[in-house]
C-alpha positions as CSV (number, residue, x, y, z in Angstrom):
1,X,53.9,33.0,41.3
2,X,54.1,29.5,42.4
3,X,54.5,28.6,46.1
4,X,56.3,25.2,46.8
5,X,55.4,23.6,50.2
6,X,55.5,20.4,51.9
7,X,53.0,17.9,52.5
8,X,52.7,18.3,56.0
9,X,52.8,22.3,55.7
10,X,50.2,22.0,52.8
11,X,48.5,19.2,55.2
12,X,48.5,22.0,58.2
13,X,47.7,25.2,56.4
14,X,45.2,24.1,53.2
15,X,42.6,26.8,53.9
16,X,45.5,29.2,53.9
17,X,46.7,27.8,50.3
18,X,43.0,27.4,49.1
19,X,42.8,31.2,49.6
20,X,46.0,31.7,47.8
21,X,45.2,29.9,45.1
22,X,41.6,31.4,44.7
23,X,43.7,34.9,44.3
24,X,45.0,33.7,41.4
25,X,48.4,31.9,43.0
26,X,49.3,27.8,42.4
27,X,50.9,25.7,45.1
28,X,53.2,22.8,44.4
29,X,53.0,20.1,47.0
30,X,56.3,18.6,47.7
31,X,57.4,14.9,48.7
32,X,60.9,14.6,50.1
33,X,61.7,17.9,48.0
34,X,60.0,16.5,44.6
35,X,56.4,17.3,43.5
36,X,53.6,14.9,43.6
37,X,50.9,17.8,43.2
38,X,49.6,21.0,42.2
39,X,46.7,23.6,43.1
40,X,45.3,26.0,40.6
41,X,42.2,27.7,40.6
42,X,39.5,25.7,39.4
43,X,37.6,26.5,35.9
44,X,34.0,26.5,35.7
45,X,32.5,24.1,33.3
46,X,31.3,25.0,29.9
47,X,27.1,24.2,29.9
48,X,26.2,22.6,26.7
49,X,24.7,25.9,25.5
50,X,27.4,27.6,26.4
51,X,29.7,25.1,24.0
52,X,27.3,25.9,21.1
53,X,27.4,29.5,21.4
54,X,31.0,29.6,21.7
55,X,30.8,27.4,18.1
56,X,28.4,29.5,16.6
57,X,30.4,32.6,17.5
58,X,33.8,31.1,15.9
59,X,31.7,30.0,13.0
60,X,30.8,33.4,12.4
61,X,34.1,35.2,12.8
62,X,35.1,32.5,10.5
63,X,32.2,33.5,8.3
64,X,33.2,37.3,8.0
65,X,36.9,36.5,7.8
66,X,36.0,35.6,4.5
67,X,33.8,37.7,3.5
68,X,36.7,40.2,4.2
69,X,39.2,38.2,2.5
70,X,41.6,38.9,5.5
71,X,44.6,36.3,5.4
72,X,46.1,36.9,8.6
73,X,48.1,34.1,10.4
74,X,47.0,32.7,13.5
75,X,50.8,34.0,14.7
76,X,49.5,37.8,13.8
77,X,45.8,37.8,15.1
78,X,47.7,36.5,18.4
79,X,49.9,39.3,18.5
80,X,47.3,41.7,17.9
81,X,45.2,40.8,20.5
82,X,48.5,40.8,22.8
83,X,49.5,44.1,21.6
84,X,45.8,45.2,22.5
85,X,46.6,44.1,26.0
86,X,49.7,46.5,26.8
């Protein structure tokens, strides 16, 4: 859920919205009732291994897709994995 404040309430309780946000909430900092900014938790970098073996893996899955002549959309492997989630 996102939490709209002020800049001097965001100004007055940041460690307060820093924790928030770290739970997995986002804060929109206001100016005169219009927003100028946003918190969301911070991702971690990718290292450059970690880029490649993220690669390689797609290139694999790739690899045995078509081995396995499977023809599935990128609409229906989506909703499979969402499906997987309920």
């Amino acid at each position: 859920m996102t939490k709209h404040v002020g800049m001097f309430e965001a100004k007055t309780n940041l460690s307060a919205l820093v924790e928030e946000v770290e739970k997995g909430g986002s804060v929109v900092i206001t100016r005169h009732g219009k927003p100028v900014a946003k918190l969301v938790r911070a991702t971690p970098e990718l290292t450059p291994e970690e880029i490649v073996q993220r690669r390689d893996a797609i290139a694999a899955l790739r690899k045995l897709a078509r081995e396995l002549d499977i023809k599935a959309t990128h609409e229906e492997i989506k909703s499979w994995i969402n499906e997987g989630r309920h």
